[in-house]
C-alpha positions as CSV (number, residue, x, y, z in Angstrom):
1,X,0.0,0.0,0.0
2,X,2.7,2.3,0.7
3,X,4.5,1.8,-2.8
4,X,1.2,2.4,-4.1
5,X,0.7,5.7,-2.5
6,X,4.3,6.7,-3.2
7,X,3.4,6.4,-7.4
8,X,0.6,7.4,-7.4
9,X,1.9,10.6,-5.6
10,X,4.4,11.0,-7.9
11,X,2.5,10.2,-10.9
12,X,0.7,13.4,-9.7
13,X,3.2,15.2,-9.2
14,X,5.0,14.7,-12.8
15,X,1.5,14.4,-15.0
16,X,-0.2,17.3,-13.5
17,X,1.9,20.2,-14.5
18,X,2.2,18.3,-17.5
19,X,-1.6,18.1,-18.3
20,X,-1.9,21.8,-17.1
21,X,0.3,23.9,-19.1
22,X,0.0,21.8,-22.1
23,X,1.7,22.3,-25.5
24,X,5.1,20.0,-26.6
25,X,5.2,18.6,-23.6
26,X,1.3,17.2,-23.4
27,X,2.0,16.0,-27.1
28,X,5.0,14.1,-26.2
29,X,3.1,12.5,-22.9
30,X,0.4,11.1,-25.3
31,X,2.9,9.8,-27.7
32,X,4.8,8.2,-25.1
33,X,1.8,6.9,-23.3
34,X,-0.1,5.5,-26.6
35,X,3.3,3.5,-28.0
36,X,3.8,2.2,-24.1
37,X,0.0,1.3,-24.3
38,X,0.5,-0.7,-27.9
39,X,3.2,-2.5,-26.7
40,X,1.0,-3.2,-23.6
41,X,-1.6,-4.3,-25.8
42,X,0.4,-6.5,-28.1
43,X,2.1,-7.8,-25.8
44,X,-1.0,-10.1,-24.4
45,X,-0.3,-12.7,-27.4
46,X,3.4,-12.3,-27.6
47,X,4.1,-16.2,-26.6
48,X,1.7,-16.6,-30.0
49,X,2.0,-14.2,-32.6
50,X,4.6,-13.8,-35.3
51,X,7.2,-11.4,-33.8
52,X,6.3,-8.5,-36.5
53,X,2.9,-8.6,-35.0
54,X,4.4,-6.0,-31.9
55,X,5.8,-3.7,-34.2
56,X,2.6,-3.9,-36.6
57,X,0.1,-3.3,-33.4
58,X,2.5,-0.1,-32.6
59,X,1.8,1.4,-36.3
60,X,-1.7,0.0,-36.6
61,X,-2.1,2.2,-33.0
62,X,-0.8,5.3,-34.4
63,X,-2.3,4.8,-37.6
64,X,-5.9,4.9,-36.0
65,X,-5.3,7.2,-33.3
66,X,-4.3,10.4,-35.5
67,X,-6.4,9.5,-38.1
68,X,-8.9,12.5,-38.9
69,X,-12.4,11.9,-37.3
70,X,-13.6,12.4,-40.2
71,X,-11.9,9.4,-42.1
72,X,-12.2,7.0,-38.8
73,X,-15.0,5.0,-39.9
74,X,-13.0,4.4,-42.9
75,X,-10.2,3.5,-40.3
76,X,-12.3,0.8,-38.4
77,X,-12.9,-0.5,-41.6
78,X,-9.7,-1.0,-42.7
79,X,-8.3,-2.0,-39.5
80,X,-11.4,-4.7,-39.9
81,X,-10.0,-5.9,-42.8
82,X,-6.5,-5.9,-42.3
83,X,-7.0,-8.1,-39.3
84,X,-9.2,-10.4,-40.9
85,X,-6.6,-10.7,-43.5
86,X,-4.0,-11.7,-40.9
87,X,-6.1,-13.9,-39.1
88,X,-6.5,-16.2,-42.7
89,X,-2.8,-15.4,-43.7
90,X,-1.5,-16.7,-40.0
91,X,-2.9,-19.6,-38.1
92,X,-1.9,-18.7,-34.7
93,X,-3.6,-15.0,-35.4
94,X,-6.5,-16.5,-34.6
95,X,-10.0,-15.0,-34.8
96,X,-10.0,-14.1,-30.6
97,X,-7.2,-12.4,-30.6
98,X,-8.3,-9.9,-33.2
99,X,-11.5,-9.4,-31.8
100,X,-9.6,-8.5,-28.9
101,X,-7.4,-6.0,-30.8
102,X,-9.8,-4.5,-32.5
103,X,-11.9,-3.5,-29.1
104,X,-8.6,-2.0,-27.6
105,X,-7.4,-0.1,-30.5
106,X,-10.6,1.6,-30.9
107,X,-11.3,2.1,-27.1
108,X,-7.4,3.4,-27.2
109,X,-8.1,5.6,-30.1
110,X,-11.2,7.5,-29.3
111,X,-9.4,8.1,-25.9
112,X,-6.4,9.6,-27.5
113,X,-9.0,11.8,-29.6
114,X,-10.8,12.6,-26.4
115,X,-7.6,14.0,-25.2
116,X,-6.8,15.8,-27.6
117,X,-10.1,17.5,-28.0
118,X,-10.1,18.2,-24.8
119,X,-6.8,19.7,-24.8
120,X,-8.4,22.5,-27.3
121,X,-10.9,23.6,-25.0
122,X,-9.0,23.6,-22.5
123,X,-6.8,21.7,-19.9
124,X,-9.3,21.9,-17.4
125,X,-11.0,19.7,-19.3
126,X,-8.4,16.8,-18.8
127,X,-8.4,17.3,-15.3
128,X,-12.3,17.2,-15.5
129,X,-12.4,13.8,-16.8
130,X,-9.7,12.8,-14.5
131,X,-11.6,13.7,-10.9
132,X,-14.5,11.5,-11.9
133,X,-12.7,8.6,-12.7
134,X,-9.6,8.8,-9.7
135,X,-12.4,10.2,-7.3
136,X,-14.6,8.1,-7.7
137,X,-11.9,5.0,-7.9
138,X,-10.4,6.6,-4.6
139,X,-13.8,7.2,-3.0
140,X,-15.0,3.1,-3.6
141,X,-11.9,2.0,-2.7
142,X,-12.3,3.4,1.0
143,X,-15.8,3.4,1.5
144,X,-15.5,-0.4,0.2
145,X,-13.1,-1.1,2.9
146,X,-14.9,0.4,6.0
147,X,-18.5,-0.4,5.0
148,X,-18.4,-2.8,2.1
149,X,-20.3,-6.3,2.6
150,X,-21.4,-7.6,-0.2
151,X,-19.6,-8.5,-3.2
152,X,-20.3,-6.2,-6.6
153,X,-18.9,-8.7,-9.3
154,X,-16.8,-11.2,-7.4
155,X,-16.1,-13.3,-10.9
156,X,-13.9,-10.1,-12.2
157,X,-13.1,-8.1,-9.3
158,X,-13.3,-10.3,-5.9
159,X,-12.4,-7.4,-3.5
160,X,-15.0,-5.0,-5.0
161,X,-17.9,-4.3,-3.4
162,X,-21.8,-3.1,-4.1
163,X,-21.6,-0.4,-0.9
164,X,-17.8,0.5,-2.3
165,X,-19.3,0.9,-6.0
166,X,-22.1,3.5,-4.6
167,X,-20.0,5.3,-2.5
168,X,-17.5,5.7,-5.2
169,X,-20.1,6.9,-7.8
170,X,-21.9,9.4,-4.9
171,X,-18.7,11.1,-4.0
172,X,-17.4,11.0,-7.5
173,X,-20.2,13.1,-9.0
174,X,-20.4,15.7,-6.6
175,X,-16.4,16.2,-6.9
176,X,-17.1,16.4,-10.3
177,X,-19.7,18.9,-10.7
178,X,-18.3,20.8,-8.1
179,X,-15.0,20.9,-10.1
180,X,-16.7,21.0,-13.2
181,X,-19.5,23.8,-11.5
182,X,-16.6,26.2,-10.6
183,X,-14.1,25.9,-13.1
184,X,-15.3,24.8,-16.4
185,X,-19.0,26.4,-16.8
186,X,-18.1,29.1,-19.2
187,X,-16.8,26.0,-21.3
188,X,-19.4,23.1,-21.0
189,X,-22.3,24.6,-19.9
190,X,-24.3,23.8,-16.6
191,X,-26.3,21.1,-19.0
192,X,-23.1,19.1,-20.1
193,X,-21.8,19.4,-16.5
194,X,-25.1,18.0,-14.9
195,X,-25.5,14.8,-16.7
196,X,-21.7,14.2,-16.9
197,X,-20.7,14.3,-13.6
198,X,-23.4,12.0,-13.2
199,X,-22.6,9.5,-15.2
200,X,-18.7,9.7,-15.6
201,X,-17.8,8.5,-12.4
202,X,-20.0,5.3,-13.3
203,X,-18.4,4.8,-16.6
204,X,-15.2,5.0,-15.4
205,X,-15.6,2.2,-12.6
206,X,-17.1,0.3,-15.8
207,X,-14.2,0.6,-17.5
208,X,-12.3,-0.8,-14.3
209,X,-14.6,-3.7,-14.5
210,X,-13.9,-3.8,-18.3
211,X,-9.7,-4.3,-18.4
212,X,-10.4,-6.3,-15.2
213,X,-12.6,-8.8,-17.1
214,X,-9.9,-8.7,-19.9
215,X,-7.1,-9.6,-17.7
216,X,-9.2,-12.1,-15.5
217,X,-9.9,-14.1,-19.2
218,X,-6.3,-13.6,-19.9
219,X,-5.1,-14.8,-16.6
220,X,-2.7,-11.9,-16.2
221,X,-2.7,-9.9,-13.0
222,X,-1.4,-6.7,-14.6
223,X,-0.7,-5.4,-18.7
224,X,2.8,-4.0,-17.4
225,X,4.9,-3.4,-15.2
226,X,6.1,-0.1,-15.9
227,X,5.0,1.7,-12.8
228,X,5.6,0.1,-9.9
229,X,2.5,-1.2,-7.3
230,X,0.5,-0.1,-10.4
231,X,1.2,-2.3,-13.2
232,X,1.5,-0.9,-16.6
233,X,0.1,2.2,-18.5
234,X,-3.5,0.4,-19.2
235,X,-4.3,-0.6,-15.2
236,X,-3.1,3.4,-14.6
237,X,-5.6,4.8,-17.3
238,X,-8.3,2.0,-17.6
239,X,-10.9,3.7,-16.0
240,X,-9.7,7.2,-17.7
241,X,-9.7,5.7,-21.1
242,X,-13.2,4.4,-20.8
243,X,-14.4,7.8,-19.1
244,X,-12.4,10.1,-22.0
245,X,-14.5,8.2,-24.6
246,X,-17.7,8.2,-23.3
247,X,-17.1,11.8,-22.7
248,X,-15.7,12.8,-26.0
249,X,-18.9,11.4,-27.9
250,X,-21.1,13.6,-25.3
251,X,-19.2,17.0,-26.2
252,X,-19.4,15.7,-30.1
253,X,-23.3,16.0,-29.8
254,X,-23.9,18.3,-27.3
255,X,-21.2,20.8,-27.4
């Protein structure tokens, strides 16, 4: 618990000025943490795939994550095909493991284009998206522990519980729509900020659930080990990359 602390502290301490100020330094953090991510993400079938496949995942990333939103369902589709086309070229690229890429690419992304949409209105924004998903993780994660009894989804997560989850989502909206309510109004409107900080902190615990299930099937306890006490750069962002997505579509059509 104390490692844990001590990252995540510093995490804090060395993304947060970092997400704030923004510019070079925000563009290089996304690059960094998308190729780290792909790696992460490739890395699942390593034992199986043809050694290229890494590399290809990396470009494949990029490829789809900087593609122009207005081309991107032309992306999926071609990702679609490509993979299917690897899947028949290569026996052990079987048709599980590219459902399985497909689903993180895109979830990856739309995340990356979240952030950097987000990033243009401003960096509040980021930091928006960010205390609903940590809050709320934070918030479950204590209330869980003094008051939680019964399980939430013991197949996925064992130590998660139903009283944890509610807490977690209660004290995640109102930190959000208090943040959001005094900071970001002028920007998102008192509409946007309502029904998000609502639902964001829910999504975001979703999302938890989500790259828990995947690693649960997987039989993996983390997707790296970059950061230490918290696994890789997917278990540091899963919740955040589910949250940025959902959130992303909302400004799309209400914005």
């Amino acid at each position: 618990m104390k490692q844990k602390v001590l990252t995540g502290t510093l995490l804090v301490g060395i993304l947060g000025p970092i997400l704030y100020f923004g510019g070079l330094a925000f563009d290089v953090l996304v690059i960094l943490f998308l190729f780290l991510g792909s790696l992460e993400i490739a890395d699942i079938y390593k034992k199986e795939w043809p050694s290229f496949m890494r590399w290809l995942v990396v470009i494949i990333t990029f490829g789809v994550a900087f593609a122009p939103i207005e081309y991107f369902m032309v992306t999926l589709v071609s990702l679609l095909i490509l993979l299917f086309t690897l899947s028949v070229l290569f026996e052990n690229i079987h048709f599980f493991s590219i459902t399985y890429l497909f689903v993180m690419l895109t979830i990856v992304a739309l995340a990356v284009k979240g952030f950097i949409y987000f990033e243009s209105l401003s960096s509040l924004v980021i930091f928006y998206v960010a205390v609903a998903t940590y809050m709320a993780d934070t918030a479950a994660y204590f209330v869980g522990v003094t008051m939680g009894k019964h399980k939430l989804a013991p197949r996925v997560s064992p130590n998660k519980t139903i009283e944890g989850a509610v807490g977690g989502w209660f004290f995640g909206s109102i930190a959000t729509f208090g943040f959001g309510y005094f900071m970001l109004m002028d920007i998102l409107g008192f509409n946007i900020i309502l029904l998000t900080s609502i639902l964001l902190p829910f999504v975001g615990m979703l999302g938890d659930l989500a790259f828990s299930l995947i690693k649960r099937h997987y039989q993996i306890k983390d997707f790296g080990s970059l950061f230490p006490a918290h696994g890789g750069v997917l278990d540091r962002i899963d919740s955040l990359l589910f949250a940025s997505v959902f959130f992303y579509s909302i400004l799309l059509v209400m914005l």
